[in-house]
N, C-alpha and C positions, 0 to 999 in steps of 0.2 A: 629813285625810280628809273628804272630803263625805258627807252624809247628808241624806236627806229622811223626810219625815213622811208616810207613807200615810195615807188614810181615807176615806171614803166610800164608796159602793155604785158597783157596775158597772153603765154605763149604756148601754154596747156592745162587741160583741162584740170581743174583745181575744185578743193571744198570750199574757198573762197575765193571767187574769179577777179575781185580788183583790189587783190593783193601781191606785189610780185618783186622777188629780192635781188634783183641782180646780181649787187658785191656781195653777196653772199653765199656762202657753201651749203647745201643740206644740211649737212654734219655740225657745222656751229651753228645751225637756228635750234635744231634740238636741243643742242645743249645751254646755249640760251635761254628757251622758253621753260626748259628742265628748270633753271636758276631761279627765274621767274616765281613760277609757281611753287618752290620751296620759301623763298622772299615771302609772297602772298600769305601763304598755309600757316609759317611760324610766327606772323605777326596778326591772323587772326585765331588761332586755335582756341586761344582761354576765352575768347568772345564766344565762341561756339558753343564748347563747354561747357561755359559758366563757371569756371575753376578761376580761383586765385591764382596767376602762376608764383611759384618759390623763391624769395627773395632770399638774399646775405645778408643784406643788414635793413634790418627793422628797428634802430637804435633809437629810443625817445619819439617812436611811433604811439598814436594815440588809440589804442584799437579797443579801448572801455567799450563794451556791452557786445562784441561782435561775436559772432557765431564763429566760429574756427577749432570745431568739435571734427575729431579726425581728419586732423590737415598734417602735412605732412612738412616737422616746423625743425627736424633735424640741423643741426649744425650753424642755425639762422641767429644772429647776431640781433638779440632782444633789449641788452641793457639800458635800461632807466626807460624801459616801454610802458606806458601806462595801458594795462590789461584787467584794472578794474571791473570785478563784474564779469568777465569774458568767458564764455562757453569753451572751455577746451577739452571735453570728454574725450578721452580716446584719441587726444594726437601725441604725435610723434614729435619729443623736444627731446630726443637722445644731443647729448654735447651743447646741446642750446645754451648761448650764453644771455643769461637772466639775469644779470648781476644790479641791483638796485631797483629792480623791474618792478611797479605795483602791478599786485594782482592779489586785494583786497577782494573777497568775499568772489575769488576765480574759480568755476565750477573746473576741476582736475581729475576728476573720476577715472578711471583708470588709464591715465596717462603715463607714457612712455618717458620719464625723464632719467632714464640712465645716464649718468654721470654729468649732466646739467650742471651750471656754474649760478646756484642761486645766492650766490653771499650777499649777503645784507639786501635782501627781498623782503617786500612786505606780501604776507600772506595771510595774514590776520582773518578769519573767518571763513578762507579757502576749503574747498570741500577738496581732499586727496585719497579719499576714499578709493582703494585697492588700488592707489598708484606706486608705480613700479622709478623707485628711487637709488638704487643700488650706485653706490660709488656717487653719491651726488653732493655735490658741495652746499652746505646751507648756514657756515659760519658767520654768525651776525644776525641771523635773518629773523625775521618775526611772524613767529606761526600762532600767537593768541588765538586762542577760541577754533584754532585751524583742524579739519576732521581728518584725520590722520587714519582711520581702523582700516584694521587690515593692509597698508601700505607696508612695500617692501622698502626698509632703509640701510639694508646689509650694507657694511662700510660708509657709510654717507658721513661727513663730516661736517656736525653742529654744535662745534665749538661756538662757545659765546651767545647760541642761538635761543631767542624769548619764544619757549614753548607754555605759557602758563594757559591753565587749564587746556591745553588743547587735549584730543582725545584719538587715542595712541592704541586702543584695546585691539587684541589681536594681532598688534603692528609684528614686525619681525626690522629686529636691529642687531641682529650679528653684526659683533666686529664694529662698532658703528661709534663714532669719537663724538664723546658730549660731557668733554670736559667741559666744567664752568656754565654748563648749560644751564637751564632757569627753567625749572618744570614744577613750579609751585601750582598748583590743586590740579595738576594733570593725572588724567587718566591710563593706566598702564596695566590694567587689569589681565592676565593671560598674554601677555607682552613677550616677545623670545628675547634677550639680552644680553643674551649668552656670546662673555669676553669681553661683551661693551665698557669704550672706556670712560665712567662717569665722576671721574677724580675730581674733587671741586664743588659739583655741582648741587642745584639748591631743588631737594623732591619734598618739599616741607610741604605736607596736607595732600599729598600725593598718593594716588591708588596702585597698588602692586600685586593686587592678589593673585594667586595663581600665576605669578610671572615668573620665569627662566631668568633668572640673574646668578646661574654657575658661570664662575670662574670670572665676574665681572667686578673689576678694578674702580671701587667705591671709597677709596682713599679718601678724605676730608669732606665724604659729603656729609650736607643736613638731610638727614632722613627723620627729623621731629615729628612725631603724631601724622606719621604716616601708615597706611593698611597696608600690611607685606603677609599678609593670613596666607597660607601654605603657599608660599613663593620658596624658588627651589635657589638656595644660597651657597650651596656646596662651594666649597673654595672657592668663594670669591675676597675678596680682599678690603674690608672695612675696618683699617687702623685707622683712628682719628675721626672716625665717623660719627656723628650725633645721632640715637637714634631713642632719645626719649621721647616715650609717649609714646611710640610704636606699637602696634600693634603684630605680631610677631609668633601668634601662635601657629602651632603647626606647619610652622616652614623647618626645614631641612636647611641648616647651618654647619651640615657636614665637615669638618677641615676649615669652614673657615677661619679667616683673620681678623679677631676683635680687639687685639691689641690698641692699647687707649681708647678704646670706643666708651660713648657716653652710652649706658641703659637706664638713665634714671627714668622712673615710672614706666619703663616697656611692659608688657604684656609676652611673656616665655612660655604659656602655658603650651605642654605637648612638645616644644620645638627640639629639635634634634640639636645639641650642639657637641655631639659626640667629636671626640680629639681636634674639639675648634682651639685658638688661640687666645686666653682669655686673660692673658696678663695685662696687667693694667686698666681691664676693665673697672669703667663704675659703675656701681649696683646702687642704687638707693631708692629703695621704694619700688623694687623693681617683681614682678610674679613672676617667681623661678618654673623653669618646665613641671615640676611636680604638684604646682598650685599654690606653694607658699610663698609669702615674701620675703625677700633679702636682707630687710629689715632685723626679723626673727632667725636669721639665720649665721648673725655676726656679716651682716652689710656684703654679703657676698651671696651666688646661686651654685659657685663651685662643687658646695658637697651636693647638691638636690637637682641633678638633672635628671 
């Protein structure tokens, strides 16, 4: 805090007459008191306000149940923050790093997390409904039961990432890496997918209907008694895939890759599998596009698409 020394007698007339600076110039008391009152102002402004001011690091901060719905959370150093529970509607966590962060059952409703660092985040019950995730890291992390519809996930990388039953309808996942991902009874109804790389991963009892999965790279996944009812599969690439029990009518299999694919017990009724790749597929027990079984057909759907 600055301070000055009064003294001397008044030697003209003043807005305040028993104050008087001798060693001092005009010119530096303004600038002084200029100093001053920026001093004062920046250190009470967010009292004023009411505003949080914006911190860096918020690391292993405890901020469970707090309202921090359109705050502005850009670039702010979150990891292993416990935000359990936390209202964060409509802020801004572009580059945020979230890494280990809980945020169990964290209202995210259309938040701003472009290219955010959530690997191995718990999210488990999270509402992210039409949140904007593009380029965002979630390898690891745990979206259980997490509300996902509508969110933009273009490019986001959820490798290794526990999606079971979460609910993905409408989502948009261009480009978006979920190998080895874990999407067991998830929802992915009208889902865009389109070039997603899902090599590995486990969609067993998984919803797909009416979802964009051209040209998207399903190398060794389990696709078991899963719904893929007019999902659009044009080359996409499913050697090695499991997809008995499927359900598989009326999707467009254009080009694609079945090479070793499992179809025992699928359902082909309708489906397009015009110049797919079907060497090495198994058939058994499977309803070829034209309604009969593979069975009666010498264990193949070859002639009867």
């Amino acid at each position: 805090m600055m301070a000055f020394v009064i003294e001397g007698w008044l030697s003209e007339p003043s807005m305040m007459p028993s104050i008087y600076f001798p060693p001092c110039r005009r010119k530096d008391m303004k600038k002084g008191a200029y100093l001053l009152f920026i001093i004062l102002l920046s250190s009470s402004i967010s009292g004023c306000t009411g505003e949080v001011e914006k911190e860096e690091d918020m690391s292993g901060a405890d901020l469970s149940y707090a309202d921090m719905s359109d705050r502005d959370l850009s670039y702010v150093n979150l990891s292993a923050a416990n935000l359990n529970y936390t209202m964060l509607q409509g802020a801004d966590l572009r580059h945020a790093d979230l890494r280990h962060a809980w945020l169990t059952g964290a209202d995210l409703t259309g938040a701003d997390l472009r290219r955010a660092d959530l690997s191995v985040a718990w999210l488990n019950g999270a509402n992210l409904t039409g949140a904007d995730l593009t380029g965002a890291s979630l390898g690891g992390a745990n979206l259980y039961d997490a509300n996902l519809t509508g969110a933009d996930l273009t490019y986001a990388y959820l490798t290794y990432a526990n999606l079971y039953e979460a609910d993905l309808t409408y989502a948009i996942l261009y480009d978006a890496y979920l190998r080895y991902a874990y999407l067991r009874y998830a929802d992915l109804g009208r889902a865009a997918l389109m070039n997603a790389d899902l090599t590995g991963a486990d969609l067993r009892h998984s919803t797909l209907y009416f979802a964009d999965l051209s040209n998207t790279n399903l190398t060794g996944a389990d696709l078991s008694d899963t719904i893929l009812y007019s999902a659009d599969l044009r080359y996409s690439d499913l050697s090695d895939a499991n997809l008995s029990g499927a359900n598989l009518s009326g999707a467009d299999m254009h080009r694609a890759d079945l090479n070793n694919a499992n179809l025992t017990g699928a359902d082909l009724t309708d489906t397009d599998l015009s110049y797919a790749d079907l060497s090495g597929t198994i058939w058994y027990g499977t309803i070829c596009p034209d309604g009969t079984n593979s069975d009666d057909n010498g264990n193949t759907c070859e002639n009867n698409l």
